[in-house]
C-alpha positions, 0 to 999 in steps of 0.5 A: 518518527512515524509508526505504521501498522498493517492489517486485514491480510489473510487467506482468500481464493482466487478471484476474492477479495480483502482490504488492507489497512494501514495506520500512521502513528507518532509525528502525523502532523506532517505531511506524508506521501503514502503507498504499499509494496509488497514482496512474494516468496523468492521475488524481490519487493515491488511497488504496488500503489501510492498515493499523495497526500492530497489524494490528487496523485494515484499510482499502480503498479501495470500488475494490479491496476483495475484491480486494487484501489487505494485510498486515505483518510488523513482525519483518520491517518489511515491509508487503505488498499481494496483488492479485488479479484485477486489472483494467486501471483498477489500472494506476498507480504504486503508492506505500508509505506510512508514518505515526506510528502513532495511535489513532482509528477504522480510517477515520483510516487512510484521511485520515492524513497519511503522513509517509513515501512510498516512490519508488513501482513500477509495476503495468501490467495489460493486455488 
């Protein structure tokens, strides 16, 4: 089993920005694909970046691509989303995921199904 727990959500106005961090505990001798979603108030949950193990493979959601950066440090188990000029549509609970890593073209980091969900933080971004 893998625990992941979330941090750094938090209030943020518009056009600011946080880092969130996610940490991977239990069996983290395996390989794992990695990424976050996120769910908003009254919306379903949506992808919203990933990345491979290796780092070679990026993927973003159109919403935030050029925005948000993601990134991990796999001596660390950690995986990071830096989210910048933030926008009031990117309040939501944000959720780590983790999933045996695989091979296949960087869009099946989008579709994956994740084995592993964090209990999510928030990001609240107001006017």
């Amino acid at each position: 089993q893998v625990q992941l727990v979330e941090s750094g959500g938090g209030l943020v106005p518009v056009g600011g920005s946080l880092r969130l961090g996610c940490a991977a505990t239990g069996r983290t001798e395996r390989s794992f694909d990695m990424g976050w979603y996120r769910q908003a108030p009254g919306k379903e949950r949506e992808f919203v970046a990933a990345i491979s193990w290796s780092a070679g493979s990026l993927q973003y959601a159109d919403s935030v691509k050029g925005r948000f950066t993601i990134s991990r440090d796999n001596a660390r188990n950690t995986v990071l989303l830096q989210m910048n000029n933030l926008k009031l549509e990117d309040t939501a609970i944000y959720y780590c995921v983790a999933g045996l890593a695989g091979i296949g073209p960087p869009e099946r980091l989008r579709t994956l199904e994740y084995d592993y969900w964090g209990q999510g933080t928030q990001v609240t971004v107001f006017s």
